[in-house]
N, C-alpha and C positions, 0 to 999 in steps of 0.2 A: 526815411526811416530804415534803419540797417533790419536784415535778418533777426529770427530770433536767436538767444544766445543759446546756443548745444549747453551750457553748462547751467545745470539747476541749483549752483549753491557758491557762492563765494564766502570764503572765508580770510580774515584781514588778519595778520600777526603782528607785532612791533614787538619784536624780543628786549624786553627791560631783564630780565632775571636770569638770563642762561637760557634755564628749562623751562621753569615752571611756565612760562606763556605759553612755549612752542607746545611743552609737553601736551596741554591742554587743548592745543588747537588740534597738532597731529595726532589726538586720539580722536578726538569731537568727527576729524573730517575722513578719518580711515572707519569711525562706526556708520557715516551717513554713507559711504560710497559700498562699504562691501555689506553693510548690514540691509542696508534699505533701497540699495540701488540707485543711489543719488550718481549725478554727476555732477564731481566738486573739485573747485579748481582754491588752491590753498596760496594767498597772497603773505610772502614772508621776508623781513628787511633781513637775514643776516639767516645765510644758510650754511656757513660753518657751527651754528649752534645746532641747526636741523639734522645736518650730519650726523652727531652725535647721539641721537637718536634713531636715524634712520640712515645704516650704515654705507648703503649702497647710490644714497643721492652723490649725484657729483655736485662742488662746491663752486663750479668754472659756467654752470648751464644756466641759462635764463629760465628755458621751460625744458620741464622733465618728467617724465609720471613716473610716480612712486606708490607699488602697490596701490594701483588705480585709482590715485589723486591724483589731478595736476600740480603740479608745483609752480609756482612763478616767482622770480625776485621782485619785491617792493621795492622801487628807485623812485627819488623823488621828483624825476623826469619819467609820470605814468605813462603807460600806452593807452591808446586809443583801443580798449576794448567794450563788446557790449553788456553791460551789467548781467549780472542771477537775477533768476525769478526770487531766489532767498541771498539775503546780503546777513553776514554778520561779522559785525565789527565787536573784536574780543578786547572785553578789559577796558572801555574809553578810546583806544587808538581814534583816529584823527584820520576820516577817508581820504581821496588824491579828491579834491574839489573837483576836478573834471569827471572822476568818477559818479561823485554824487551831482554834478548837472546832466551827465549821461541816464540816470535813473529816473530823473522826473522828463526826461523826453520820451519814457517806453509807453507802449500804449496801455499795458497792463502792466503798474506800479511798482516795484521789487517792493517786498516785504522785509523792510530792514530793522534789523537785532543787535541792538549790544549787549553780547553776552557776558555779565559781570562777574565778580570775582566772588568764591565759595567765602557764605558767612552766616554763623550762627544768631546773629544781633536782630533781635527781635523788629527793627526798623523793615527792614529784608521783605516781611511777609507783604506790606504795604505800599512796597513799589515796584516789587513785581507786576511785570507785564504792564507798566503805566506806558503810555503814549506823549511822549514828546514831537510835536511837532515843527518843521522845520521853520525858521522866520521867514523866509522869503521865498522856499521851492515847494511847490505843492506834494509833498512829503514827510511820513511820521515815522519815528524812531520809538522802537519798544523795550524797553529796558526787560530783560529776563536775569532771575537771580538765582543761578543754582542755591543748594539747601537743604537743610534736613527736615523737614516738616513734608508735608504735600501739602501746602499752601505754596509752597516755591517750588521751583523747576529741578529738583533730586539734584541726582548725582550721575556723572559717567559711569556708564555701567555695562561692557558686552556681554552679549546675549547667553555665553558661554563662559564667563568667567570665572564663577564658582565653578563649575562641576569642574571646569581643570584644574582650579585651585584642591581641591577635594579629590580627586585621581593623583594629583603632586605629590599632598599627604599622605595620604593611604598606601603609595607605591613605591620603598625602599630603592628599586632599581632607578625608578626615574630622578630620587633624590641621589644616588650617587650618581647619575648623567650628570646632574648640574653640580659636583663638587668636583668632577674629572673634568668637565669643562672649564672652571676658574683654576682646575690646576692641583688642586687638595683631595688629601684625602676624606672621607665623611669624618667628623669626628666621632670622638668615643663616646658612649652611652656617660650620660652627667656631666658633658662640656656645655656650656650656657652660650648658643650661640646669638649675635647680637650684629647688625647691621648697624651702619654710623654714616649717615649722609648728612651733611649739618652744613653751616654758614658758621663761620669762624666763632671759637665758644672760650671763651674765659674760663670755663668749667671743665674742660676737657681734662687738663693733668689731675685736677681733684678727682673725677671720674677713672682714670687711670689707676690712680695707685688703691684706689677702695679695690678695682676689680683685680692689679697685681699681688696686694696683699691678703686677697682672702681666702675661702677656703675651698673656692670654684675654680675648674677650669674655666676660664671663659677666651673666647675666637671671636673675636671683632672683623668683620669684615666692612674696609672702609671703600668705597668708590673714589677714585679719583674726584677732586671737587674743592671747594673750598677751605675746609677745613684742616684739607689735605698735610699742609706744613706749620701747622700746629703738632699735630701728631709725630708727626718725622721729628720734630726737634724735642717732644718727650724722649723720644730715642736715642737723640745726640745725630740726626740725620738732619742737615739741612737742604738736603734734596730726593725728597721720597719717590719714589712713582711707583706706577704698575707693577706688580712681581714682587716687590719688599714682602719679608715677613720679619716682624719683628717681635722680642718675647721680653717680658722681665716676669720674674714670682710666677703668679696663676696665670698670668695674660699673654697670648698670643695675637699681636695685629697681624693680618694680610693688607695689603693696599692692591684692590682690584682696577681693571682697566673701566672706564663707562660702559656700560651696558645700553643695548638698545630695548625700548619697554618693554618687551614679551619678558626678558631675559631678568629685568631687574624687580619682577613680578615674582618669579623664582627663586633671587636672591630674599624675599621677603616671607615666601614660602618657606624659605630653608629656616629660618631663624628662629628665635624662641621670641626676644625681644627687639622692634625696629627702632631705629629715630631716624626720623624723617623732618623733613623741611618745608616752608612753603606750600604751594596748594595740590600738586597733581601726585606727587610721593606721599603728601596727606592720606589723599584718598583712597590711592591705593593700599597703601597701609590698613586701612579700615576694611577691604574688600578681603587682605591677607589673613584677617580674623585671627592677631596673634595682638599680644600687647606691645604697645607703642606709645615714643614719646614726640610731641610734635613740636618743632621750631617754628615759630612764626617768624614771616618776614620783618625784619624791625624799621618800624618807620620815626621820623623824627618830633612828629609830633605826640608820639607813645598812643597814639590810637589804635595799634597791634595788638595793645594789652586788653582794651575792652575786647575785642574780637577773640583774644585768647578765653577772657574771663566767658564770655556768651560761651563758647565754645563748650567749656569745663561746664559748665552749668547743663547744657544738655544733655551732655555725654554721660556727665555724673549722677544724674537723675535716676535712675533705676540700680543705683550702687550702692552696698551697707556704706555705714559710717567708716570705719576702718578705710576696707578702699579706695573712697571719694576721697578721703583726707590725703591716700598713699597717692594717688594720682597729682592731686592737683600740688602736693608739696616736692614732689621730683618735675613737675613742670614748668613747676613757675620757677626753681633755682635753677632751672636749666635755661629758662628763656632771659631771668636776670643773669645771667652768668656766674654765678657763686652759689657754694654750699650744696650742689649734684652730688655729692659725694656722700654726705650727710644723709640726702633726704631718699639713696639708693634701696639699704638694706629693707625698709617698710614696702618701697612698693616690690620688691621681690617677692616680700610675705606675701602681698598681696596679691600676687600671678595669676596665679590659679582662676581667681572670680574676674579678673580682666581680662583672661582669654575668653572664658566662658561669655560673661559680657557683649566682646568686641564683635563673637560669631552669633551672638543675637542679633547685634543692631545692624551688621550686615547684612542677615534675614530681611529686617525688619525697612533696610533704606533701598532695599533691592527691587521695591514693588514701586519707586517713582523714579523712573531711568530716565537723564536728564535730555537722551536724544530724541527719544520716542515723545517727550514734550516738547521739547521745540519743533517739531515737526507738526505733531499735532497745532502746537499754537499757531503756526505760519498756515495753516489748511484755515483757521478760525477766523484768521484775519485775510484771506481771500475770498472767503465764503461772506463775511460780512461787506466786503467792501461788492463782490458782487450785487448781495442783496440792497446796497444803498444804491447801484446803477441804476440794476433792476427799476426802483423806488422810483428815481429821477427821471428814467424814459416813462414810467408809466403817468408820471404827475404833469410832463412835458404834454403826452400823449393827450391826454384828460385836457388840458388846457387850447389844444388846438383843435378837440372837436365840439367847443364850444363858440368856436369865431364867427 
């Protein structure tokens, strides 16, 4: 039997989306190491996406700590390492088989988690924290489902995030740092600023010419990303990048460089209205307590769209009639790709109650932080399995002072 393993936390990535995996993971694994003292070592296939987030990893290093995570490449020739006492496999990923036979040889079990993907679908509450068991290695697998409820496992949340969010706002100087830093000047009092991180959109020129023809300034600031050369060729650019600014009527685009998260937390800050994408620009969006439009990932069986619909159903729940309708009809033309343009001007009327809104339920999803449960849950499930040792020496014990 090897040593124990120094590392109290592994965490597994398989980047499908860019960001949104890593995004999720390199947040999950920088709150368990600096918030709680963990030692986590972060398992990830493709670390030019990590890069991009975390500007200072190099792209060339097997192993590397980054702001006191390990880092390691996923290759599909694993190393012979010795398991976490906490294993979590994000989103389904697919362990290295020798890994998962290294787990059931430890003498005290790794407590392993698949951390699943953020959803409002009423299904959620009911398979949280179930117990799957392995077929054939004496090993169980615990499905945890981030959420909006406390019936399910919250949301990423650092411990500090509002009050810097909330010192950002308040603080004039600090919002011109972050518009000297992208290079801009602050705008003028009544320019409508709006962030654009999207997955390629059908909707985008319709959205264009409502915000160049009207009677706003409005400053789009877009991140580099996919959507990217849509926009560029509104312009007559078929090669945009970094540094472009571009104007027709009311509308001003900038195209910014990728941001690493501290940074694009700021960019959401600055904004009036976000669109965001996919799960971890979701949530942060909702923590930025400004109004936002969310892109869901589109999948081909259109089961995005019930996840959409749950979604709107929650959210809208504490909203007049008015706003629920302005919500969900600039959401859904925006996640169909036709008529954003259209169903624009109402949810502008409607702003106002959708900020107010957005920095409620902020308040309100900020009381089930999604790391301080999974931690908690992995204590639950030690303590129990303790208590059934416990159980078995004592039932063993009993048995042999009767011989």
């Amino acid at each position: 039997m090897k040593a124990p393993s120094p590392i109290d936390c592994d965490i597994f990535c398989n980047v499908i989306d860019n960001f949104g995996d890593i995004g999720v993971c390199w947040r999950l694994a920088r709150q368990l190491a600096n918030e709680h003292g963990r030692s986590v070592r972060l398992w990830v296939d493709d670390l030019h996406s990590f890069a991009m987030l975390c500007p200072e990893a190099n792209t060339e290093s097997e192993k590397q700590q980054c702001r006191d995570v390990e880092v390691r490449v996923w290759r599909k020739e694993f190393p012979d390492v010795q398991p976490a006492g906490l294993v979590i496999e994000t989103f389904a990923c697919k362990l290295p088989p020798g890994y998962i036979e290294a787990m059931a040889l430890q003498e005290n079990i790794p407590v392993w988690i698949n951390l699943e993907h953020l959803s409002a679908e009423d299904w959620v509450v009911g398979y949280h924290k179930l117990p799957s068991p392995h077929p054939t290695l004496p090993l169980t697998k615990y499905f945890f489902f981030p959420g909006f409820s406390s019936q399910t496992g919250g949301l990423l949340l650092e411990r500090d995030l509002l009050a810097k969010r909330d010192a950002f706002q308040n603080d004039p100087a600090k919002q011109q740092a972050f518009w000297t830093f992208i290079g801009m000047e602050m705008p003028e009092a009544g320019t409508l600023k709006v962030s654009l991180f999207a997955y390629e959109n059908a909707a985008l020129a319709d959205l264009f010419e409502v915000w160049a023809s009207g009677d706003q300034a409005v400053i789009c600031l877009i991140p580099e990303g996919r959507i990217l050369p849509q926009a560029g060729r509104y312009f007559g650019d078929d090669t945009p990048r970094a540094g472009r600014i571009y104007a027709r009527g009311k509308l001003a685009v900038s195209v910014l460089p990728f941001f690493e998260q501290e940074r694009y937390d700021e960019l959401l800050w600055a904004c009036d209205v976000n669109f965001v994408r996919g799960e971890d620009s979701w949530v942060r969006a909702l923590w930025a307590g400004k109004p936002f439009i969310w892109q869901i990932y589109p999948q081909h069986d259109s089961a995005h769209s019930k996840k959409l619909e749950a979604f709107l159903s929650v959210y809208c729940d504490q909203l007049g009639d008015y706003s629920s309708l302005a919500i969900q009809g600039l959401w859904k033309s925006w996640n169909v790709e036709r008529g954003a343009g259209q169903t624009w001007p109402a949810y502008m009327a409607a702003r106002g109650e959708l900020e107010r809104h957005t920095q409620n339920w902020a308040r309100h999803l900020s009381k089930n932080n999604l790391a301080l449960n999974l931690l908690d849950f992995s204590r639950e499930i030690g303590r129990m399995r303790a208590f059934e040792i416990k159980g078995s020496n004592h039932e063993n014990s009993t048995r042999t002072s009767f011989r």
